[in-house]
C-alpha positions as CSV (number, residue, x, y, z in Angstrom):
1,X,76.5,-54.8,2.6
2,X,76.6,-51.4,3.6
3,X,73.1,-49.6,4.4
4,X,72.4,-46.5,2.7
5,X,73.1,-43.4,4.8
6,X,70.9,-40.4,6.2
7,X,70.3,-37.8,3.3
8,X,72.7,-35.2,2.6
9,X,71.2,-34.0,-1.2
10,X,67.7,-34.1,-2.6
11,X,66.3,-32.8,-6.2
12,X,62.4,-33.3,-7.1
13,X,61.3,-34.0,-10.5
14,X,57.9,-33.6,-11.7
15,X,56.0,-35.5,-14.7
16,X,55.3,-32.2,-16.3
17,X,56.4,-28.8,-16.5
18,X,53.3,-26.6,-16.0
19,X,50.2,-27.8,-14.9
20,X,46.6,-27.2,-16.9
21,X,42.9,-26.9,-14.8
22,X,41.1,-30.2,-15.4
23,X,44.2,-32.6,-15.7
24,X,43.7,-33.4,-11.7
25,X,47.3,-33.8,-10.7
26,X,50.7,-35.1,-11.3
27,X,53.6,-37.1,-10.3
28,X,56.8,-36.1,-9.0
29,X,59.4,-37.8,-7.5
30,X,62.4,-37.4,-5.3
31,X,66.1,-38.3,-5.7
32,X,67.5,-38.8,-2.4
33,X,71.3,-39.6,-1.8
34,X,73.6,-39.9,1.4
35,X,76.8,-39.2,1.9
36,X,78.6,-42.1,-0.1
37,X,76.0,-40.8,-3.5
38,X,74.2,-44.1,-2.8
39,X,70.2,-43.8,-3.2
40,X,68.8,-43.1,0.7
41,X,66.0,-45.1,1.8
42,X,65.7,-42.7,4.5
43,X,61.7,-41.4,5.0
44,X,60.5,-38.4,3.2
45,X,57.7,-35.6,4.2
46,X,56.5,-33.9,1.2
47,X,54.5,-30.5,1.0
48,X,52.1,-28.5,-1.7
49,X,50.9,-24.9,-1.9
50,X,47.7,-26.7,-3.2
51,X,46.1,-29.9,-3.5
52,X,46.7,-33.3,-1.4
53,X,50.0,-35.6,-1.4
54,X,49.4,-39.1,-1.5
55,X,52.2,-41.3,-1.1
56,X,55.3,-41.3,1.4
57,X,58.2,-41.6,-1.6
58,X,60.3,-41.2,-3.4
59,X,57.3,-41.1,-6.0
60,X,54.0,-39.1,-4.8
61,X,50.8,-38.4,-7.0
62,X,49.9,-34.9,-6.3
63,X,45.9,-34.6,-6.5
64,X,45.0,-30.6,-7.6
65,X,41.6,-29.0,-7.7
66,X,40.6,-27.8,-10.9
67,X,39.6,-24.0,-9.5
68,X,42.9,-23.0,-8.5
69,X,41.5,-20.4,-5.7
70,X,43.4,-17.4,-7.0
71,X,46.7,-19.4,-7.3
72,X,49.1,-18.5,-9.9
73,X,51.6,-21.4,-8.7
74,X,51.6,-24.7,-7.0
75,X,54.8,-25.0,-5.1
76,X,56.1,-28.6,-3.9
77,X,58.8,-29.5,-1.2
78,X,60.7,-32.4,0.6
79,X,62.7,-32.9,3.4
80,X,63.5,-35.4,5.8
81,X,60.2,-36.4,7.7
82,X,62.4,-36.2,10.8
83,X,64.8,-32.8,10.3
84,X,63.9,-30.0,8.1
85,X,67.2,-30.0,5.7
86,X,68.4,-30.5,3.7
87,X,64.8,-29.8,1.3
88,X,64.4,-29.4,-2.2
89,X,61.3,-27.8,-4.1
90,X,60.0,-27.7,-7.6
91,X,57.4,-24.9,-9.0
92,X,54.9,-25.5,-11.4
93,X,52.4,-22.6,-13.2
94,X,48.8,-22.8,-13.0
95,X,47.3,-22.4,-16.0
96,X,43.2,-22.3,-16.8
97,X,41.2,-24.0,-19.0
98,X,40.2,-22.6,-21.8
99,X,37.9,-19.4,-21.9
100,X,34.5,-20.8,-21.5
101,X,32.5,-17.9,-19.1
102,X,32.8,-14.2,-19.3
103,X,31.9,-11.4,-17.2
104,X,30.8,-7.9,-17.5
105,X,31.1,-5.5,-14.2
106,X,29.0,-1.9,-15.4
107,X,30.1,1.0,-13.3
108,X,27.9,1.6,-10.7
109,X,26.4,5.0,-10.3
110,X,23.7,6.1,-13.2
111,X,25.5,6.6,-16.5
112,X,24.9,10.0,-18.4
113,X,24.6,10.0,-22.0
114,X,26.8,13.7,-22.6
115,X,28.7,13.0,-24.8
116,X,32.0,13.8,-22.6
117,X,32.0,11.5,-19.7
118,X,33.7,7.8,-20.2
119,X,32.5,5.7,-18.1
120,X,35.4,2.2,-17.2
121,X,33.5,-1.4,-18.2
122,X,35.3,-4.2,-16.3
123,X,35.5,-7.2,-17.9
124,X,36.3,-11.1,-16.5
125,X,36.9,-14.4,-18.2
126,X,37.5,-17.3,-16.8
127,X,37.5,-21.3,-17.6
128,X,34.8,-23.3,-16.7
129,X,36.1,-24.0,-13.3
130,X,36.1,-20.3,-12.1
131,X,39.7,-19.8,-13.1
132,X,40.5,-16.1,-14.4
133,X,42.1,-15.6,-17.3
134,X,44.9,-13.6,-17.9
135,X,45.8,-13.8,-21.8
136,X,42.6,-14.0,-22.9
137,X,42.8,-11.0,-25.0
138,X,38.5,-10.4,-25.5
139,X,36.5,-8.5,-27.7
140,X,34.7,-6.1,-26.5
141,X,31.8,-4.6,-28.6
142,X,29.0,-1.5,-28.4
143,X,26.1,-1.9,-30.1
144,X,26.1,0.4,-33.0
145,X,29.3,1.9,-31.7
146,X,32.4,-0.6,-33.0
147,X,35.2,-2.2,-30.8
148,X,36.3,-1.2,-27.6
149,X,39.7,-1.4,-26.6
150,X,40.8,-3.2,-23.4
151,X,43.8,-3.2,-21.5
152,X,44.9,-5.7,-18.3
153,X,43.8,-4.7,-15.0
154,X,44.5,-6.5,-11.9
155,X,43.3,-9.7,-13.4
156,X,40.5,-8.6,-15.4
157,X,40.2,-5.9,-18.9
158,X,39.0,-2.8,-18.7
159,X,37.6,-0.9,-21.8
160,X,35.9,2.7,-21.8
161,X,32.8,3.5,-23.1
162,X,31.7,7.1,-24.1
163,X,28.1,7.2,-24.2
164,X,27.0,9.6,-27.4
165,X,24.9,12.7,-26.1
166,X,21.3,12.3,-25.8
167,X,18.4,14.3,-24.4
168,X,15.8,11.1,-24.4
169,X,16.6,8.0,-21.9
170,X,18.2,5.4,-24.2
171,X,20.3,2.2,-23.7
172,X,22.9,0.5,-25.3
173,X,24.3,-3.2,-25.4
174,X,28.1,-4.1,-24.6
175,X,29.2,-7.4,-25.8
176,X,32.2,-9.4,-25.0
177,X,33.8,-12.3,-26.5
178,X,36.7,-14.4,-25.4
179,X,36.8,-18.1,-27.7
180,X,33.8,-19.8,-26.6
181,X,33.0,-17.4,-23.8
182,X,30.8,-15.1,-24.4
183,X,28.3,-12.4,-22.2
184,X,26.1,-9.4,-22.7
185,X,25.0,-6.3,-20.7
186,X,22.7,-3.9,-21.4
187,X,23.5,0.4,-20.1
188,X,20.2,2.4,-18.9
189,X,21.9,5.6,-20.2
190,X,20.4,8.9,-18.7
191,X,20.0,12.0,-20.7
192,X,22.3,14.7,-20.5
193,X,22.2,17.2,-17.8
194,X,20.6,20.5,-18.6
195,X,22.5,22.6,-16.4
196,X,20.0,25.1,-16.0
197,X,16.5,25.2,-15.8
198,X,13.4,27.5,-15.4
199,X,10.5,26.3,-13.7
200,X,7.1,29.1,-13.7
201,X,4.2,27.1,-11.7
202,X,1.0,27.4,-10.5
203,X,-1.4,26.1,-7.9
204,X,-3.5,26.5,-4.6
205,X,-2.1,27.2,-1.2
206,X,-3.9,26.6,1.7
207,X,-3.3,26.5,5.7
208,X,-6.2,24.1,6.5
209,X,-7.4,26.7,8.5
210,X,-9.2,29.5,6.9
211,X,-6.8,30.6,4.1
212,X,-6.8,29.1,0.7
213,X,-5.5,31.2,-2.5
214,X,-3.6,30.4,-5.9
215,X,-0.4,30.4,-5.4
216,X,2.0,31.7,-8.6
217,X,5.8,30.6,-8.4
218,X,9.2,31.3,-10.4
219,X,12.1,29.0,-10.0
220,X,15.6,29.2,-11.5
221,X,17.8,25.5,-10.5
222,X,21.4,25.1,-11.2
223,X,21.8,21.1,-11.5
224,X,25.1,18.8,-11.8
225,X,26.0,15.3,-11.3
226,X,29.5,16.2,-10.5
227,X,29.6,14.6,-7.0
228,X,27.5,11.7,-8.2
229,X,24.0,11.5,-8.2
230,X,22.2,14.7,-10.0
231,X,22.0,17.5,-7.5
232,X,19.6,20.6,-8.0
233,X,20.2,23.9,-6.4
234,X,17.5,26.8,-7.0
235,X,16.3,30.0,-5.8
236,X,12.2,30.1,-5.6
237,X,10.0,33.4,-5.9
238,X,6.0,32.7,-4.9
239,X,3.2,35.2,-4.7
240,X,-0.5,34.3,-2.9
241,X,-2.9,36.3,-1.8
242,X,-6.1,36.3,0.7
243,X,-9.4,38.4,0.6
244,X,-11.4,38.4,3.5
245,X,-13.9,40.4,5.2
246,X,-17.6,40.7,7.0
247,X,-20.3,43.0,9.2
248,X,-20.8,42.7,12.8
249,X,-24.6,43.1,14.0
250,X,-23.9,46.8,14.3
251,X,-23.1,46.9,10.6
252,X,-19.8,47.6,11.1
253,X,-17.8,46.2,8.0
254,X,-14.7,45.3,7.8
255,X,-12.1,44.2,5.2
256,X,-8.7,42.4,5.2
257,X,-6.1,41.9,2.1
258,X,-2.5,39.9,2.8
259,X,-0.5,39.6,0.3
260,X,2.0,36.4,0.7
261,X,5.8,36.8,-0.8
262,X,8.3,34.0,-0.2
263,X,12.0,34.2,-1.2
264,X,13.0,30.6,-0.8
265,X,16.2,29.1,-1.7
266,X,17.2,25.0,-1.0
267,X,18.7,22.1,-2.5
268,X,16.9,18.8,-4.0
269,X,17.8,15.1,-4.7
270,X,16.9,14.2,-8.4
271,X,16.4,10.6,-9.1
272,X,15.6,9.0,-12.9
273,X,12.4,7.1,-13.0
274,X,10.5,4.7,-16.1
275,X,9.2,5.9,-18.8
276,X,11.7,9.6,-19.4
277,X,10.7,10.4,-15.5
278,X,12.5,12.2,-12.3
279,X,11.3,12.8,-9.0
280,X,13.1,15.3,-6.5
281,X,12.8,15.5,-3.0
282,X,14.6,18.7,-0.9
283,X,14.0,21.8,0.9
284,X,16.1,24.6,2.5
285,X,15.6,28.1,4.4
286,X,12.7,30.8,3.3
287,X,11.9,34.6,4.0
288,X,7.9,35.5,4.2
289,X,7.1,38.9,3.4
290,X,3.7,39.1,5.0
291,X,1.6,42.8,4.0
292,X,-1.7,43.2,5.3
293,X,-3.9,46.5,4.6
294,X,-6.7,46.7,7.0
295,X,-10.1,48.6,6.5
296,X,-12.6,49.3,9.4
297,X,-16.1,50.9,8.7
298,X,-14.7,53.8,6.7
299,X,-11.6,54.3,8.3
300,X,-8.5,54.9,6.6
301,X,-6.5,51.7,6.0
302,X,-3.9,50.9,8.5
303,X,-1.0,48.6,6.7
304,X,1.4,46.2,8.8
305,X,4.0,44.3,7.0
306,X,6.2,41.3,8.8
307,X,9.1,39.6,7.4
308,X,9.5,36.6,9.3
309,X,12.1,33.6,8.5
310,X,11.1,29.6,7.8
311,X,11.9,26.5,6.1
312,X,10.3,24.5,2.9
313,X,10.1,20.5,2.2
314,X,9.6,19.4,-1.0
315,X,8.7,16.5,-3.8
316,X,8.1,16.4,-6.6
317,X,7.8,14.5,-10.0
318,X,7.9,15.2,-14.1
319,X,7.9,13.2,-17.4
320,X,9.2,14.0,-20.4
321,X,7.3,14.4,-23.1
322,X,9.4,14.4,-26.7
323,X,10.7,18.3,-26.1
324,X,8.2,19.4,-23.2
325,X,8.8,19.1,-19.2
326,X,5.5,19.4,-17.3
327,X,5.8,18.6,-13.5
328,X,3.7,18.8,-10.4
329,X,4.9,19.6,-6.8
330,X,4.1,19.2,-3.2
331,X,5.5,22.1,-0.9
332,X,5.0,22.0,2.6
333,X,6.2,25.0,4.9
334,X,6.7,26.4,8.9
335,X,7.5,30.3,9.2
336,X,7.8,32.3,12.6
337,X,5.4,34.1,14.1
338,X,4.4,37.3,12.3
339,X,3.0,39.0,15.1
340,X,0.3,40.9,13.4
341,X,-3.3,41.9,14.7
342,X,-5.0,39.7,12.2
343,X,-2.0,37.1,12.1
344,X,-0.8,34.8,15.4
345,X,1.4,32.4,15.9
346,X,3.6,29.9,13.6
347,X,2.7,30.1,9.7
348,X,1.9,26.5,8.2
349,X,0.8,25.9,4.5
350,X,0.6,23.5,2.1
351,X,1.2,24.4,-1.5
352,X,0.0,21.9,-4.7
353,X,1.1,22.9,-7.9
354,X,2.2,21.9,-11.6
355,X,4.4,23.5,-14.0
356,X,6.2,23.7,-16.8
357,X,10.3,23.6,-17.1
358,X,12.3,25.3,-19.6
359,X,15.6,23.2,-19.9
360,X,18.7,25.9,-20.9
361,X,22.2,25.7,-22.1
């Protein structure tokens, strides 16, 4: 009897046509024939995308992990264990479970409750072996705000959410729901930006070294979130004053007034805290205008002015209060050298003060 030849055609069957997360594997076998179309006994190698291949043929058991690692596909081939034709292959879809765990991704800069900007909620589901799920079609609810529509996205949904306006810190809930999969997320919402603001303050001012006076200040701040976190840009106007004056032995007298302008304009970081709070930190460039009118034992006054430049750092933190805005502030500052008789050498102070801001537009 004449033995069966080498292979010259090969076709793989499998016991199944797709192939469901969970179900662990499944058969296939190979139809081998030589030359003459009698069956070939001749020895097979067989190959998956995924998984293990236990057996040598013509019938393997193909053993698959339930999480299909990404996987959309499981591709198996044959060939002669000894050539690498002819081959044969058979494709079989991956498909999950069913829905069983969902997943909400929240945008993640600070969201703004103003009424205009949409902000993209990215939403997963996936069987309970990790598999994500395509079709799942889920529901995707606000609290107090209806359904949200989602659309495919690279193997998620994405659904947009417009926070309504708000000038108080609020939150909301978003909701999804996919079968038995289910998840919930709750938004810190920030209130609206004010884009401009008036700030009047008071305080003390003091050098730690002789001079200490109330200090009065006027700020104007333009503010936007427009390149991400809340920037404040403002132009500052501050007005202090010192007194001084004395006798020598002789009973010569003598009697000093300064008066203290700064033009100061800068840039600060705003950041939300608990409770309907911000802190800021920033600082920038300042002008001194530095007058001082001099009196000596009944002399006429002599006046010397000196405009010298500097720089500011500053923090500072409010709360909200239902409609009102008070604040308190930290300003530390260097200026040149004035170079006036009563006045040598670099200018430092230290300014403490609290306010009140008027929110506009």
């Amino acid at each position: 009897m004449r033995e069966p030849g080498p292979v010259v055609s090969l076709r793989l069957q499998a016991d199944r046509e797709r192939l469901v997360a969970g179900e662990e594997g499944f058969t296939a076998r190979a139809v081998a024939i030589d030359a003459a179309g009698n069956a070939s006994t001749e020895p097979l190698r067989f190959e998956a995308t995924l998984g293990e291949v236990r057996g040598a043929g013509p019938e393997v058991r193909v053993t698959v992990p339930a999480s299909f690692g990404g996987q959309t596909e499981l591709r198996l081939t044959a060939h002669p264990a000894t050539r690498p034709d002819p081959s044969a292959a058979i494709a079989l879809p991956l498909s999950p479970a069913e829905p069983r765990v969902a997943e909400i991704e929240l945008p993640r800069r600070a969201l703004h409750a103003d009424g205009v900007t949409r902000y993209p909620v990215r939403v997963k589901i996936a069987d309970k072996f990790g598999n994500p799920i395509g079709d799942a079609h889920p529901e995707v609810l606000v609290e107090d705000g209806g359904t949200l529509p989602a659309h495919p996205e690279g193997g998620a949904y994405v659904a947009t959410y417009l926070p309504p306006a708000s000038r108080e810190r609020t939150f909301a809930t978003i909701a999804v729901r996919a079968g038995t999969a289910e998840a919930r997320a709750r938004l810190d919402l920030l209130p609206e930006i004010r884009p401009v603001a008036l700030s009047p303050r008071v305080g003390l001012l003091t050098n730690f070294s002789g001079l200490t006076s109330p200090v009065i200040a006027f700020e104007s701040s333009l503010r936007t979130n427009r390149w991400g976190p809340e920037l404040s840009f403002s132009a500052d106007l501050s007005y202090a004053l010192q007194n001084a004056g004395g006798s020598s032995t002789q009973g010569v007298t003598a009697r000093v007034h300064t008066d203290w302008i700064v033009a100061a304009a800068g840039v600060a970081l705003r950041v939300p805290l608990a409770f309907s709070g911000h802190a800021w930190i920033g600082g920038g460039p300042q002008l001194t205008t530095i007058v001082t009118r001099t009196q000596l034992a009944g002399m006429p006054t002599e006046t010397g002015t000196a405009v010298v430049p500097g720089a500011y750092l500053a923090a500072g933190a409010e709360r909200r209060f239902g409609p009102f805005f008070p604040f308190t502030e930290v300003r530390a500052s260097v200026s040149a050298d004035p170079a006036l008789p009563n006045l040598r050498g670099a200018l430092r102070a230290l300014a403490i003060t609290v306010g009140y801001r008027f929110e506009m537009l």
